[in-house]
C-alpha positions in Angstrom: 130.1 48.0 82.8 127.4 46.3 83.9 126.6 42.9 81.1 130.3 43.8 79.4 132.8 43.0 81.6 132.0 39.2 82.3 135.0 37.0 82.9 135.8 36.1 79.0 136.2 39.8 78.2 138.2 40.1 81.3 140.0 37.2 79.9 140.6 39.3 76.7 142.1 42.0 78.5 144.2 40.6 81.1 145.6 38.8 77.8 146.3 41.8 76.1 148.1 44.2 79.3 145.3 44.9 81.6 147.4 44.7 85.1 144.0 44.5 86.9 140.4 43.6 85.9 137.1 44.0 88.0 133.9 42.0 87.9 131.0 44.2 86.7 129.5 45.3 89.7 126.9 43.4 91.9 124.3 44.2 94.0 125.1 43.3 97.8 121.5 42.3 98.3 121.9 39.9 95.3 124.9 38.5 96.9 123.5 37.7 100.5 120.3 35.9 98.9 122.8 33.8 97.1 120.9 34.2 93.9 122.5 32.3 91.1 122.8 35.7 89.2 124.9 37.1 91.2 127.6 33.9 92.1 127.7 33.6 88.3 129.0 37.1 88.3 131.8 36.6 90.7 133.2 33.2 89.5 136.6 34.0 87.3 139.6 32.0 85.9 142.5 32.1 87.8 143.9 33.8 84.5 142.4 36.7 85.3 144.5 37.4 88.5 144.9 40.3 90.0 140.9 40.5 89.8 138.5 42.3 92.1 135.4 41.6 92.6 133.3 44.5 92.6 129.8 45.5 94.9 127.3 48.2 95.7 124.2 48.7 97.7 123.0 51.1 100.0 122.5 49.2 103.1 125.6 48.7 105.7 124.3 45.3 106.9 123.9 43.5 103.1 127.5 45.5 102.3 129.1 43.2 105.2 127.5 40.4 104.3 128.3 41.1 100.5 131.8 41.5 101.5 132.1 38.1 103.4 130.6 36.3 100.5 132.8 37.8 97.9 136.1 37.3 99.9 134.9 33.7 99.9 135.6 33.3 96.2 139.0 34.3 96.5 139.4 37.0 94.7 142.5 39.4 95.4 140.7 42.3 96.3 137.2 44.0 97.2 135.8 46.8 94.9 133.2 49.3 96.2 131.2 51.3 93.9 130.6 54.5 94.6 129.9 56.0 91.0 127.7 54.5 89.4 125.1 57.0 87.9 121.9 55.0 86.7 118.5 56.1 88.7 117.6 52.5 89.8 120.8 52.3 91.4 120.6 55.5 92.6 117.1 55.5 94.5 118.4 52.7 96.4 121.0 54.8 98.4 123.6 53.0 96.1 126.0 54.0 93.6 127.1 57.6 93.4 124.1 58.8 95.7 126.6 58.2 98.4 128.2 61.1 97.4 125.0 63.5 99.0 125.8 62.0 102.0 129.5 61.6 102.8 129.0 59.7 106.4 126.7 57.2 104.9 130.3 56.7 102.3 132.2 56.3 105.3 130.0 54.3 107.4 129.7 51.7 104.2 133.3 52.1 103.4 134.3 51.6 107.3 132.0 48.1 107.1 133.4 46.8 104.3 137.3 47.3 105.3 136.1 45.2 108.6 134.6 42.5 106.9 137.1 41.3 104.6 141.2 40.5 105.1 141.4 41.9 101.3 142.1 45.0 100.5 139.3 47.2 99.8 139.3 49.9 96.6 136.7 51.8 95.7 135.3 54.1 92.3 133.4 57.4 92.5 133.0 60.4 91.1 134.3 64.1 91.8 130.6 64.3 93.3 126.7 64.7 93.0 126.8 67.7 91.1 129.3 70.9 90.6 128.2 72.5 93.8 129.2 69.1 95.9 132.5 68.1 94.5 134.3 67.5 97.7 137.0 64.8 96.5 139.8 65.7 98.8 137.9 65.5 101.4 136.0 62.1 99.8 139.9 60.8 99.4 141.2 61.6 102.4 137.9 59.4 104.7 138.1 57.0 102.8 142.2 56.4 103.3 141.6 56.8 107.4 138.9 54.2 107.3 141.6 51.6 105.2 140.5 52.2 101.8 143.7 51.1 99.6 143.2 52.7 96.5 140.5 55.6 95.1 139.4 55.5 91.4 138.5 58.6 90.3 136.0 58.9 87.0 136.4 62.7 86.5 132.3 63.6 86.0 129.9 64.4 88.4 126.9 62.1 88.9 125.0 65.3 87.2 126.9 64.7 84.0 126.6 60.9 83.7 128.7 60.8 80.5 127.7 63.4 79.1 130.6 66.5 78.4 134.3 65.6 78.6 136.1 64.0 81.9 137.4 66.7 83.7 141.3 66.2 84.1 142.2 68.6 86.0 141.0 67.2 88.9 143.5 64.4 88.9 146.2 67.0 89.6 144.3 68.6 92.3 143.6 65.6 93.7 147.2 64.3 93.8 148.3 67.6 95.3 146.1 66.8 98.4 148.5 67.0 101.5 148.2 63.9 103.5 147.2 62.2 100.5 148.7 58.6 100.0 146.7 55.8 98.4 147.1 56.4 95.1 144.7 58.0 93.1 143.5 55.9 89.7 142.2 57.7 86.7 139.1 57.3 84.9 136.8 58.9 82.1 137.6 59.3 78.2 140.8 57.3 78.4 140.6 56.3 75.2 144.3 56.1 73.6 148.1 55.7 74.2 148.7 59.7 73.9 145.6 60.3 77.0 147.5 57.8 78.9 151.0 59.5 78.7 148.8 62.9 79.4 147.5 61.5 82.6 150.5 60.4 83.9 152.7 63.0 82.8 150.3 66.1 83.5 148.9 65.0 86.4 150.9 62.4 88.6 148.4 59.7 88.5 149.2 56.4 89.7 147.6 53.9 87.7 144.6 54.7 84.4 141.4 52.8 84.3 140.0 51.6 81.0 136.3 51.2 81.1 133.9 51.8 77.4 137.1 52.4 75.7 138.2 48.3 75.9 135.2 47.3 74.7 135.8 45.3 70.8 139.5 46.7 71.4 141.2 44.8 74.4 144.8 45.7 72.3 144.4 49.1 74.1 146.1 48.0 77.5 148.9 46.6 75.1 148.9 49.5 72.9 148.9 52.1 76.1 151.8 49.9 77.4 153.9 50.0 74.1 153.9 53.4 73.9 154.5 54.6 78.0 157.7 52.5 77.6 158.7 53.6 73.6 156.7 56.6 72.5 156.0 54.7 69.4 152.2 53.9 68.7 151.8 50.4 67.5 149.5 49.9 63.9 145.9 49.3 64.8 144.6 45.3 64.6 144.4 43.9 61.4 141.0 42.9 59.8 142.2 39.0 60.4 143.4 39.6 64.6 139.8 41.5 64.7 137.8 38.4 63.7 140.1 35.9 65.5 139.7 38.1 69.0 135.9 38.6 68.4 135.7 35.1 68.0 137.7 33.8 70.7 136.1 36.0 73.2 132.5 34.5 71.6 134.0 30.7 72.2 134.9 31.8 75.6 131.6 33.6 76.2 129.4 30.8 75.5 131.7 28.1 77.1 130.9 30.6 80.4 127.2 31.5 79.9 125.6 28.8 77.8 125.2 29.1 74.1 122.0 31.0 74.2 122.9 33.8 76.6 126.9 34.0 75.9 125.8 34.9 72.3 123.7 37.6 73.5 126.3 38.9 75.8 128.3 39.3 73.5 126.0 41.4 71.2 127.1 44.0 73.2 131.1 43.7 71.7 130.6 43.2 68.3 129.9 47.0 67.4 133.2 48.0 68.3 135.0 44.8 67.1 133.5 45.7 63.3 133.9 49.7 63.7 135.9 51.5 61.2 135.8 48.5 58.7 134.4 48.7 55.3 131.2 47.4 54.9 131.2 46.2 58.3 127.0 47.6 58.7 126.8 43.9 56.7 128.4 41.9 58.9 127.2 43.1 62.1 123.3 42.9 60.7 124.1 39.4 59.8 125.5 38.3 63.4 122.5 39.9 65.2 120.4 37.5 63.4 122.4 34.5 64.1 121.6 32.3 67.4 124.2 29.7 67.3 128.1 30.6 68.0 129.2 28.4 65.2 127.2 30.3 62.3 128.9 33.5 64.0 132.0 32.4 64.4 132.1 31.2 60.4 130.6 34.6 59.5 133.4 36.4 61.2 136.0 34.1 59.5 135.3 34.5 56.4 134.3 37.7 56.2 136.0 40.3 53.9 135.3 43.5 52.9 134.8 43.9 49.5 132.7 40.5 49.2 130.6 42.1 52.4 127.5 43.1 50.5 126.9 39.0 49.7 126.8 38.3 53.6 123.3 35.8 53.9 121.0 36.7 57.2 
């Protein structure tokens, strides 16, 4: 979620359920230079609480360091990516290549638990590739070096996110003996009726929404709604579409600066518009606008049948 989930979308989402947001992650070498980057990507409104902020790298030294910086901001908790998929990461040693080489995990795992009073999570995969999925045995080091809690997105570093999550492996993993942190789902959670699957079918302790929150923070409420009623609650309306959007813009640039909020936010609008009529017209017309207050007075008066007249 790397460029998505920046503290106004976290914002969004703790609004609408979320019990717990991450930052998107950060490279632990960033962090011990103390680039401006990377501060900017820890800092967060206390709103956002429960939030973790999350780090990766592939060196134990900048992982301590990274560690002792982050629990300086003050966040509740310390996030370890293990999962990430994408090649720069990977050729670092970072990310999910951990998973070729489980005591390098444990070694960085181990250093970060040590470094911080917080507790320490982490996200990976089921492993490298079909013939290395060892995520018991991945679970299991990482509780007996003080790991408090394993997020599990259900694809191998092989797939990226490509094919469909592969549930079953939540139940598997839950049935570990010894087992006890508990075990958070991730990987096409994109509905209510997944979320009762998980939980129900596989004894999951807590669901992580990644992709599937992006333009539609109403899922954590939605998911929420229907755990506790079995009813599924109407989608947004056209109107609580363009408010959120814009609200989440306002907060965007009031975080980043005009210039780059708007284009971090580019990255939202797709899903914010999908499914409504004529919405191609609206979103052509944003991506030529600079300036949050022409957007923001596009997305307010915007209706559908009077979308073909939208000015670029």
């Amino acid at each position: 979620m790397e460029d998505v989930s920046d503290s106004p979308f976290r914002q969004m989402c703790r609004e609408q359920g979320a019990d717990v947001v991450y930052t998107e992650f950060i490279s632990s070498e960033a962090i011990i230079r103390e680039s401006d980057a990377s501060r900017h990507k820890m800092s967060f409104e206390e709103s956002e609480r429960p939030l973790g902020i999350q780090i990766f790298g592939g060196r134990e030294e900048a992982m301590y360091g990274a560690a002792k910086i982050a629990e300086a901001s003050n966040p509740d908790l310390v996030d370890i990516n293990f999962g990430c998929p994408v090649y720069k990461v990977v050729k670092k040693n970072a990310g999910s290549a951990c998973l070729r080489d489980l005591g390098m995990m444990e070694r960085m795992a181990g250093t970060v638990v040590d470094a911080t009073r917080l507790p320490v999570t982490v996200k990976t995969r089921l492993g490298w590739d079909d013939q290395t999925i060892r995520i018991r045995e991945v679970a299991l080091m990482l509780q007996s070096v003080g790991v408090k809690a394993l997020t599990v997105h259900a694809r191998t570093r092989s797939q990226g996110y490509k094919g469909e999550a592969r549930w079953d492996y939540f139940k598997f993993l839950k049935d570990t003996p010894g087992l006890e942190i508990p075990i958070i789902a991730n990987g096409d959670i994109s509905s209510p009726v997944h979320a009762r699957h998980l939980f129900d079918e596989t004894g999951v302790d807590g669901i992580m929404i990644g992709r599937a929150a992006i333009g539609n923070p109403w899922i954590f409420r939605d998911i929420k709604h229907y755990l506790d009623s079995g009813e599924l609650l109407p989608a947004p309306t056209l109107e609580e579409r363009m408010q959120m959007c814009s609200r989440q813009l306002r907060a965007s640039v009031a975080h980043h600066g005009e210039r780059y909020g708007v284009i971090m936010m580019k990255k939202h609008y797709g899903n914010y518009i999908k499914g409504i009529r004529n919405g191609k017209h609206l979103r052509m017309a944003i991506m030529e606008k600079e300036r949050m207050d022409e957007i923001i007075e596009l997305l307010l008066n915007f209706r559908e049948e009077s979308a073909t007249r939208i000015a670029v």
